[in-house]
VOBA-1610 file (N, C-alpha, C; in pm, whole numbers, padded with zeros to 5 digits, always signed):
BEGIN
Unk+00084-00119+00000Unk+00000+00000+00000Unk+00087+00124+00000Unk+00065+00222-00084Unk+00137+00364-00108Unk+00000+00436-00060Unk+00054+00588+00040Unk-00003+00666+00077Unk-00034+00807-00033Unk-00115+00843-00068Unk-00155+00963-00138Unk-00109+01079-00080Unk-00010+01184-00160Unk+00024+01312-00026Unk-00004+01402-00146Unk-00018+01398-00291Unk+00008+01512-00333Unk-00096+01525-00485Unk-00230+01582-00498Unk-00266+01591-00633Unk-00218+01606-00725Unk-00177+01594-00826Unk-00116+01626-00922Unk-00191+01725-01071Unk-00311+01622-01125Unk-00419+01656-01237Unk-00472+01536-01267Unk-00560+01540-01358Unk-00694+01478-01400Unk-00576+01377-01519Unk-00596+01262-01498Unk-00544+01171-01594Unk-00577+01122-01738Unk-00694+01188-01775Unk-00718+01097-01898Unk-00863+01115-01922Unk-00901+01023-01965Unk-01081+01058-02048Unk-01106+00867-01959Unk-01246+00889-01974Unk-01275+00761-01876Unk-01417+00781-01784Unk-01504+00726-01762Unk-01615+00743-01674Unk-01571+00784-01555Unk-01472+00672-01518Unk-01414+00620-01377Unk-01313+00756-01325Unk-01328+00869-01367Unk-01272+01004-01355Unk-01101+00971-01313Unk-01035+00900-01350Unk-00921+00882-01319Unk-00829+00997-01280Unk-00748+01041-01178Unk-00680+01103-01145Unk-00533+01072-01096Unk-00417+01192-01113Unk-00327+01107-01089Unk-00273+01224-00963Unk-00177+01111-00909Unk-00141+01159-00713Unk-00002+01131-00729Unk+00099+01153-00647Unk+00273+01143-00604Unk+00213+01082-00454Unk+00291+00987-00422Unk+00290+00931-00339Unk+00376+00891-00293Unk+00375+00842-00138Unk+00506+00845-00039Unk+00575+00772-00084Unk+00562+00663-00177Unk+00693+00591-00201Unk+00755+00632-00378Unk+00739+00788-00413Unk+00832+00848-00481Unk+00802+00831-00642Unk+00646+00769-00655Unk+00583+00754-00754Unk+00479+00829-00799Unk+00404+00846-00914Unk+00318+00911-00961Unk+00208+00777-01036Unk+00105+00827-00958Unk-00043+00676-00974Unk-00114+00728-01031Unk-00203+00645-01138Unk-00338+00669-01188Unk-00424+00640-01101Unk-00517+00745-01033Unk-00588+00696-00921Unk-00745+00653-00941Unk-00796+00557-00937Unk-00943+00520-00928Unk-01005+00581-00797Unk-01084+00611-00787Unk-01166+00635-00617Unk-01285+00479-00604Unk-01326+00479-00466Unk-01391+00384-00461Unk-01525+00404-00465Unk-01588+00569-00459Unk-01695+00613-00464Unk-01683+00750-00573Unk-01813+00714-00638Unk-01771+00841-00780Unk-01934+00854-00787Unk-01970+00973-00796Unk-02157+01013-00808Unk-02194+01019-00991Unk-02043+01037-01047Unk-02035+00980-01170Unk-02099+00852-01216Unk-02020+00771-01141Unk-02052+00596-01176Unk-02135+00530-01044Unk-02165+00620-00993Unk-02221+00528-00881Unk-02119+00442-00792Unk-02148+00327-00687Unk-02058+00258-00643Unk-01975+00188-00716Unk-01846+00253-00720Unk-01742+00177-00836Unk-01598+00056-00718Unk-01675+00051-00591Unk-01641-00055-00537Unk-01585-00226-00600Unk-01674-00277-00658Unk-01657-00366-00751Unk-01556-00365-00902Unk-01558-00212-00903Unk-01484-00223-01058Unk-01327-00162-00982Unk-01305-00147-00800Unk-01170-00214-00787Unk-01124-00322-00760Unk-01229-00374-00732Unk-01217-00564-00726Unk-01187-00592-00826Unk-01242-00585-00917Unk-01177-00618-01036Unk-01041-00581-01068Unk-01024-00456-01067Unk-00871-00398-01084Unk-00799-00443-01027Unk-00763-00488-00925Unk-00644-00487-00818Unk-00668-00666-00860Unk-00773-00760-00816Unk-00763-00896-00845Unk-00677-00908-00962Unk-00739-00879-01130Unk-00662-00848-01235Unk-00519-00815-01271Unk-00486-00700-01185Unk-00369-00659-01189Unk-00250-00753-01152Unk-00285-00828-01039Unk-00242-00910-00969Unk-00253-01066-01025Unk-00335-01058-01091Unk-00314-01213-01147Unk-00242-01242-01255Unk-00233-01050-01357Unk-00145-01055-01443Unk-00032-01038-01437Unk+00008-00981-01317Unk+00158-00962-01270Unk+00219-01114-01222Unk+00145-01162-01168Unk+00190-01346-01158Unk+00197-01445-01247Unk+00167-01354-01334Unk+00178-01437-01489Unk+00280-01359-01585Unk+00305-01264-01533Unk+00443-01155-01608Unk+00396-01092-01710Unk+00243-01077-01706Unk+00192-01001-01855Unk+00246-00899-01824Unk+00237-00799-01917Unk+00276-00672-01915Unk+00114-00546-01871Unk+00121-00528-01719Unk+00042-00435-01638Unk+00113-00308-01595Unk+00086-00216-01582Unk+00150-00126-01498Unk+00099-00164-01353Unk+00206-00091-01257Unk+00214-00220-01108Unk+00079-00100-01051Unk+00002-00223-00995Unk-00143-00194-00933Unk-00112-00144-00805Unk-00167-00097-00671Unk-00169-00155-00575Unk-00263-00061-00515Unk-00303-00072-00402Unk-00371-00012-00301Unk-00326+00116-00273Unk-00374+00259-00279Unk-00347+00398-00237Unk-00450+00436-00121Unk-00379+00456-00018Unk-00474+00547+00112Unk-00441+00668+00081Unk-00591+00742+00110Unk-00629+00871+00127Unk-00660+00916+00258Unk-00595+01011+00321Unk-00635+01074+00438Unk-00776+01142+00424Unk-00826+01209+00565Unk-00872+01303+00578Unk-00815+01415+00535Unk-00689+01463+00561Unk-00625+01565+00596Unk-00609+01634+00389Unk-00544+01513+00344Unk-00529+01531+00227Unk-00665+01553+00149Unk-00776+01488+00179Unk-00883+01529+00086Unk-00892+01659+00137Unk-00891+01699+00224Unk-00998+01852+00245Unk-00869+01970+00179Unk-00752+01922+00152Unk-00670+02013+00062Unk-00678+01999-00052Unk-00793+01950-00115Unk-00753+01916-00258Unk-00952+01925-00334Unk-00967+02095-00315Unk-01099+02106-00368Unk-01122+02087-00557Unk-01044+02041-00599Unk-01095+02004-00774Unk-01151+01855-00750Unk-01119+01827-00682Unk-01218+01668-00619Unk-01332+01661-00578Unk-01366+01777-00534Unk-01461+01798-00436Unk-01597+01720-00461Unk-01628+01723-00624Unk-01723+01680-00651Unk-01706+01548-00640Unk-01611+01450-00668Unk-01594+01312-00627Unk-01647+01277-00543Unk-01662+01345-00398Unk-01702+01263-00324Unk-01620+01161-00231Unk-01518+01182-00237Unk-01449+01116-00198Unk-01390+01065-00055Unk-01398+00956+00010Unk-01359+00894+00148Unk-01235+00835+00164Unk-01208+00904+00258Unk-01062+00830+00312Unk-01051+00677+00323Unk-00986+00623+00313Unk-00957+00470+00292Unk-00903+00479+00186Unk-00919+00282+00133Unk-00878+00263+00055Unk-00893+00222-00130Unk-00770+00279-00206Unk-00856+00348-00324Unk-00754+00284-00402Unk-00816+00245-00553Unk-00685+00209-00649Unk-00587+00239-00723Unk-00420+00223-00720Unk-00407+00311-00815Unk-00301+00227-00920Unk-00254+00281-01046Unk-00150+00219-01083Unk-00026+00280-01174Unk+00090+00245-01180Unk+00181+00304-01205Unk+00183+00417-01304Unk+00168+00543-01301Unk+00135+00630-01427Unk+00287+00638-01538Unk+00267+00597-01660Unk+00356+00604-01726Unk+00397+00703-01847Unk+00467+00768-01835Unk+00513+00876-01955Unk+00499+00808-02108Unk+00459+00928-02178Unk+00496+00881-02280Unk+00391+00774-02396Unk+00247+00777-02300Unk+00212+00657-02379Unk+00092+00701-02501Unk+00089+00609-02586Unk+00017+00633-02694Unk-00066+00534-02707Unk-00160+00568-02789Unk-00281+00446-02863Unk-00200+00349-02965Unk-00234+00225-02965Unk-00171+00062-03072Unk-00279+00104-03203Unk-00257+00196-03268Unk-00309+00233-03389Unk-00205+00259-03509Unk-00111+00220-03477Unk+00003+00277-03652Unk+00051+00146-03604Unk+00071+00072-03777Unk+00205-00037-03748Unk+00326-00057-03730Unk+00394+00088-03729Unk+00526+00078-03715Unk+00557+00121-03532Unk+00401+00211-03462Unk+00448+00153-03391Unk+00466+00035-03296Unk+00370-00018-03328Unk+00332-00145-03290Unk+00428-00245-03387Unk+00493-00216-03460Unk+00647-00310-03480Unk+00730-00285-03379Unk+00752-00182-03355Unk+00864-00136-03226Unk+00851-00168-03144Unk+00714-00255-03052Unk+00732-00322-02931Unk+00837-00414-02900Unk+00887-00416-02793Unk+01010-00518-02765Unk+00887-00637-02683Unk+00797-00618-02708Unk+00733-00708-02608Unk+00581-00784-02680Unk+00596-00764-02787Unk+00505-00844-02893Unk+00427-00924-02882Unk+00572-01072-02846Unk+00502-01225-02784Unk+00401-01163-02690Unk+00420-01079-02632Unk+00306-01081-02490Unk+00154-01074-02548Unk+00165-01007-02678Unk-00018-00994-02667Unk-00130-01138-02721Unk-00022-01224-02735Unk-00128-01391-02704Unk-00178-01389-02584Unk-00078-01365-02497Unk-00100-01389-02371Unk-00221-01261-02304Unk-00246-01154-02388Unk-00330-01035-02371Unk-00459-01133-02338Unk-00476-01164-02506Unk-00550-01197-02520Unk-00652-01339-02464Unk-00544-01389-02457Unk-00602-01570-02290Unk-00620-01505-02225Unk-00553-01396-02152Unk-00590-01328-02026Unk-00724-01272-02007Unk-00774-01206-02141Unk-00933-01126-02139Unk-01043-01300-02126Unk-00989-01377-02245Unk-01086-01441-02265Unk-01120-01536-02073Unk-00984-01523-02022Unk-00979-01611-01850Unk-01061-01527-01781Unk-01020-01467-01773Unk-01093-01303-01701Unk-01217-01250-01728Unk-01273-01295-01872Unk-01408-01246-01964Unk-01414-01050-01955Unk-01311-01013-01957Unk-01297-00888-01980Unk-01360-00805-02112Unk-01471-00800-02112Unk-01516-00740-02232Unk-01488-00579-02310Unk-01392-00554-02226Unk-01412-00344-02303Unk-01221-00377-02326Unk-01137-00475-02422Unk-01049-00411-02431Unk-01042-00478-02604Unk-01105-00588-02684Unk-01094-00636-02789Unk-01128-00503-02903Unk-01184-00434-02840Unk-01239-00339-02956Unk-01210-00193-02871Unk-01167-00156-02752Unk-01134-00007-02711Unk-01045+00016-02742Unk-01002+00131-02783Unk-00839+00195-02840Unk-00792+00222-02686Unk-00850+00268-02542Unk-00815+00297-02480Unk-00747+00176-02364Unk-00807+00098-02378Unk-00748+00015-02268Unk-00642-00093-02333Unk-00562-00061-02393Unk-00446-00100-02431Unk-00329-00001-02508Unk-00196+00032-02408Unk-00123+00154-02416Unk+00012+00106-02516Unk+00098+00181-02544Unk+00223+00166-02569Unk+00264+00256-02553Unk+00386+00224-02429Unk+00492+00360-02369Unk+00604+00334-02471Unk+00610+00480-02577Unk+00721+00517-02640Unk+00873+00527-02592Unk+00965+00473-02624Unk+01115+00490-02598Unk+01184+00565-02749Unk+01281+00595-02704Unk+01384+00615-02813Unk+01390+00524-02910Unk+01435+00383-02815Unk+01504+00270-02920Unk+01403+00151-02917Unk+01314+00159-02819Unk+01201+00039-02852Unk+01074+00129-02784Unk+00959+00035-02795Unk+00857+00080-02718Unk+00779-00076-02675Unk+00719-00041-02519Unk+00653-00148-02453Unk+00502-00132-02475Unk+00456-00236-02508Unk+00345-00233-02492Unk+00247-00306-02284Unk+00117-00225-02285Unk+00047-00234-02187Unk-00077-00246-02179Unk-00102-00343-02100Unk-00251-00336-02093Unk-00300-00301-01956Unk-00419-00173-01966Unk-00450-00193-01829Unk-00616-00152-01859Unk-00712-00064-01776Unk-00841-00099-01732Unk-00881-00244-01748Unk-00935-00281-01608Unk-00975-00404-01615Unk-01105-00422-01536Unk-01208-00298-01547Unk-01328-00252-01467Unk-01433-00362-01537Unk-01413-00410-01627Unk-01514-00502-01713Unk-01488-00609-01715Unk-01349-00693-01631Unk-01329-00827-01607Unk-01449-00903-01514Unk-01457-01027-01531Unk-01586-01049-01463Unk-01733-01021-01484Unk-01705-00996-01612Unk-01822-00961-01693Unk-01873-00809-01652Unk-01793-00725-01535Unk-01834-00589-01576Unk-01858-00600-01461Unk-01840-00475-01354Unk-01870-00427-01236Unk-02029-00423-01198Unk-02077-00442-01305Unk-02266-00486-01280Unk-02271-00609-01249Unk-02189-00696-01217Unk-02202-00830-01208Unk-02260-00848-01060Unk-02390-00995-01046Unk-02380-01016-00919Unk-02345-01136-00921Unk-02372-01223-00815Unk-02322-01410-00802Unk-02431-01481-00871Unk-02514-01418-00881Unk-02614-01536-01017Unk-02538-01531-01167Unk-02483-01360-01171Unk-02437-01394-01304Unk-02309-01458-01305Unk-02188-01454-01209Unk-02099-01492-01211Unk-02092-01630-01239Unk-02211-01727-01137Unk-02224-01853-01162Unk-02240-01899-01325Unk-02341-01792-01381Unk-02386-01833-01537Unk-02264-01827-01602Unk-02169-01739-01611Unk-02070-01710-01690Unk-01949-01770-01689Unk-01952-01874-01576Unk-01852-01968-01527Unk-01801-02021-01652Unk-01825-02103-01642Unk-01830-02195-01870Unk-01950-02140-01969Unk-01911-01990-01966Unk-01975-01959-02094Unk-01819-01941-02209Unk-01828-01975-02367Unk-01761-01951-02461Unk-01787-01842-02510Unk-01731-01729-02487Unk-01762-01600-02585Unk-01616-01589-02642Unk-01622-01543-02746Unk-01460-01539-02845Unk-01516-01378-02852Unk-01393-01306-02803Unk-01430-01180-02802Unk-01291-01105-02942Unk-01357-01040-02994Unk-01271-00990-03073Unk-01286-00825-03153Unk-01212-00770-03172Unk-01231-00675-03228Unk-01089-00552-03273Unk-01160-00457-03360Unk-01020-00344-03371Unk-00882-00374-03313Unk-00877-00359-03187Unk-00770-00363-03131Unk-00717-00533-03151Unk-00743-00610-03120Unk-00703-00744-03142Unk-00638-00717-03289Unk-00745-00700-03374Unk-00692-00708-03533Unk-00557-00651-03573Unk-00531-00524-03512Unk-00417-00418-03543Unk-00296-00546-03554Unk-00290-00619-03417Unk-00216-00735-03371Unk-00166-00823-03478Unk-00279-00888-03530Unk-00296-01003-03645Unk-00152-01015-03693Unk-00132-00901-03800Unk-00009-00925-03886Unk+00101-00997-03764Unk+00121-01019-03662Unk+00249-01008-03590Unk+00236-01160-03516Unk+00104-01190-03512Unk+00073-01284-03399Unk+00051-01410-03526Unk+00141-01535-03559Unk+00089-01615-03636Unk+00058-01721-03631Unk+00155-01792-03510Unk+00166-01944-03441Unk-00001-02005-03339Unk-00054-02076-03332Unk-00121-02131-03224Unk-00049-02181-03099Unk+00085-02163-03151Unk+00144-02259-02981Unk+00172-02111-02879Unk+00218-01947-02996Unk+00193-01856-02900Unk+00057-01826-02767Unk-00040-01899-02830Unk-00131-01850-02763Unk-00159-01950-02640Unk-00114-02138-02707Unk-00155-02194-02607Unk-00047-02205-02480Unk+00095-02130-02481Unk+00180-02095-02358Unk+00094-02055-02257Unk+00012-01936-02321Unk-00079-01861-02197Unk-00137-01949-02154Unk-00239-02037-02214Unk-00345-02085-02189Unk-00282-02207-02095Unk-00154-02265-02121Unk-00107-02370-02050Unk-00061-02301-01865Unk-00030-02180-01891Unk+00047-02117-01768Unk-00089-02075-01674Unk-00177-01999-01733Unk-00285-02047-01695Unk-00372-02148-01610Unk-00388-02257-01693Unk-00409-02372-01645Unk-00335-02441-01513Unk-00161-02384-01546Unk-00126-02473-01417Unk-00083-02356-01330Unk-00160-02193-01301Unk-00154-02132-01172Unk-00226-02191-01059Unk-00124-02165-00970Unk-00183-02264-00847Unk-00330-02236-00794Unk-00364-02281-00747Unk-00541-02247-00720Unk-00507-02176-00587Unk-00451-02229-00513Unk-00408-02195-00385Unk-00327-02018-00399Unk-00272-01983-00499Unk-00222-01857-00540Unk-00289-01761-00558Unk-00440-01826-00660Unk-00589-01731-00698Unk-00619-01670-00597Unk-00653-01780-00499Unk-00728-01786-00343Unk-00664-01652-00267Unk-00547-01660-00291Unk-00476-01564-00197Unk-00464-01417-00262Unk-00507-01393-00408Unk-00493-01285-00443Unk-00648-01239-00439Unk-00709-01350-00493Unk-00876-01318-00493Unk-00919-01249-00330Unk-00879-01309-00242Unk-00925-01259-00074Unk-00797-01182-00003Unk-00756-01101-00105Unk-00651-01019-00063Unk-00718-00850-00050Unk-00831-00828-00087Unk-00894-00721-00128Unk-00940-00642-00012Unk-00918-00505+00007Unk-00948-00441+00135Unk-01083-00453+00170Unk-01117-00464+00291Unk-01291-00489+00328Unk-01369-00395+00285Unk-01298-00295+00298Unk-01414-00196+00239Unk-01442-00191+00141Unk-01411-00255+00011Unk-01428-00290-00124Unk-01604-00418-00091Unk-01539-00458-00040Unk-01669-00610-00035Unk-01803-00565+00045Unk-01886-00578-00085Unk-02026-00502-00008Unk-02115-00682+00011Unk-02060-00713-00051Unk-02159-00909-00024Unk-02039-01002+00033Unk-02021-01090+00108Unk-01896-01165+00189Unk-01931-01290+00025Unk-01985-01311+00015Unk-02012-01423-00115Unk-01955-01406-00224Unk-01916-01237-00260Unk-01860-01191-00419Unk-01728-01265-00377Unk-01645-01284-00333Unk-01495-01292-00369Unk-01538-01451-00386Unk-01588-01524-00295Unk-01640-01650-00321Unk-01673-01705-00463Unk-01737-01631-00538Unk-01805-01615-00671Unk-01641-01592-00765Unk-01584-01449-00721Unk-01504-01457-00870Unk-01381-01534-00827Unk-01407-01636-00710Unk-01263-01717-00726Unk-01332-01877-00759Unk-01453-01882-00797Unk-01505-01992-00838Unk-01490-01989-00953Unk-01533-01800-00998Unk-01577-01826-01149Unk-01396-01841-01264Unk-01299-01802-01160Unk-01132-01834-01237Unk-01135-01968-01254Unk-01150-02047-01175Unk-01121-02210-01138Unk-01224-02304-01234Unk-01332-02230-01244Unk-01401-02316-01382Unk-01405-02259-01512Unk-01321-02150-01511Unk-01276-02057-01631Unk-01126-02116-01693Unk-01109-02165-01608Unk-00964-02260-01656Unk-01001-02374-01730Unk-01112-02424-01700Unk-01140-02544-01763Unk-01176-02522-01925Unk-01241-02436-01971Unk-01326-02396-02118Unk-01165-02294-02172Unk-01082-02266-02085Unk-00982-02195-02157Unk-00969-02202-02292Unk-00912-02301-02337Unk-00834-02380-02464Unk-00912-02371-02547Unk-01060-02458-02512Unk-01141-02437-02606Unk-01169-02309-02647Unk-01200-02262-02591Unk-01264-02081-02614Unk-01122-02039-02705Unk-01045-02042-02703Unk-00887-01968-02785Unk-00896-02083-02907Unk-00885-02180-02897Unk-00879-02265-03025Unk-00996-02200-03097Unk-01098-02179-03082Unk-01285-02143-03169Unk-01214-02010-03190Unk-01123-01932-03095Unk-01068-01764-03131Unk-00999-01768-03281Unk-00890-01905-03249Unk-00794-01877-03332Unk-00851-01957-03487Unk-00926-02017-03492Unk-00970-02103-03611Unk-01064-01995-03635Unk-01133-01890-03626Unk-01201-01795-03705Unk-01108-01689-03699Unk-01044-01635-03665Unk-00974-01495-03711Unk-00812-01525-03730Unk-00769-01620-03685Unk-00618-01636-03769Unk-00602-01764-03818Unk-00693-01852-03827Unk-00644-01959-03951Unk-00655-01932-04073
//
């Protein structure tokens, strides 16, 4: 957990009013709040974030690093461009803010990634996760420009779990559902991505994360996030039978849009 000491400005375009903060350990965060009169209770869409973040960092995808940001008292009441947020002390999400980044829309720059192989693994990751807002958003997939290469990133992950509207009836339904999600952004990819064994690495690494590992990231989530004791119950059921339809669901991906 990093402490919030210093506003900085408004981060970006987004429902979820993203803002970015300097914080005690010498970084600059994209900050989510946990209450927005914007979105209503966006509690759930940091469950999602921080679970996500964390399951992709244990898998070495390429995330910017997630983690938990506290907000004082002291600090909100100095910081009136918020005001309308709404905002409560505790705890809030944030993740590494990175210079430099652009939209995966030109091919040269999206040749210049040093990190390419990774977007099979993007993509197992949405279909594990059922992340629906990144196959077709220009926004939730970045590339931080360098001189001599550029990285690619993926981050919002407010729609993993079928979307912060989710409750445990739907989670149960969506357990082994097959949706092949695809769109714009996937496509840009195509030219680069050609093999089936790229994709089934993910799907194998996947398969053999420890369950016991899920467990501990899934019920790692601050209490004040959990408005039902049953949701974390739900999205660590719905990973564990989401492993099972993996393969299939990416094989039906890859036999309609890259065979």
């Amino acid at each position: 957990m990093a402490n919030a000491l210093k506003y900085i400005s408004y981060a970006g375009i987004g429902k979820s009013g993203p803002q970015l903060f300097e914080c005690d350990d010498g970084k600059r965060y994209v900050v989510k709040f946990m209450s927005n009169p914007f979105q209503g209770d966006t509690r759930k869409s940091l469950v999602n974030e921080l679970i996500s973040n964390k399951l992709a960092r244990y898998l070495n995808l390429p995330v910017p690093v997630g983690q938990v940001i506290y907000f004082s008292i002291d600090l909100i009441k100095q910081i009136p461009e918020l005001e309308a947020y709404n905002i409560q002390p505790g705890p809030h999400f944030g993740t590494i803010f990175h210079e430099n980044s652009v939209l995966p829309i030109e091919h040269e720059r999206i040749k210049k990634c040093v990190n390419l192989s990774d977007m099979p693994g993007i993509i197992v990751f949405d279909h594990w996760v059922l992340n629906l807002d990144r196959a077709d958003n220009l926004f939730n997939l970045i590339i931080v420009e360098g001189e001599e290469y550029n990285k690619l990133y993926m981050i919002d992950h407010d729609r993993s779990f079928y979307s912060r509207e989710r409750d445990l009836l739907t989670l149960k339904n969506k357990e082994q559902l097959i949706e092949i999600l695809w769109g714009d952004i996937y496509r840009q990819f195509k030219p680069f991505i050609r093999e089936m064994d790229t994709f089934l690495k993910y799907v194998k690494a996947i398969e053999d994360f420890p369950n016991h590992e899920i467990e501990n990231i899934v019920y790692s989530m601050p209490e004040e996030w959990i408005s039902n004791k049953g949701e974390l119950n739900a999205i660590y059921a719905f990973l564990i039978e989401r492993k099972l339809i993996l393969k299939e669901s990416i094989c039906l991906l890859y036999d309609k849009h890259w065979s």
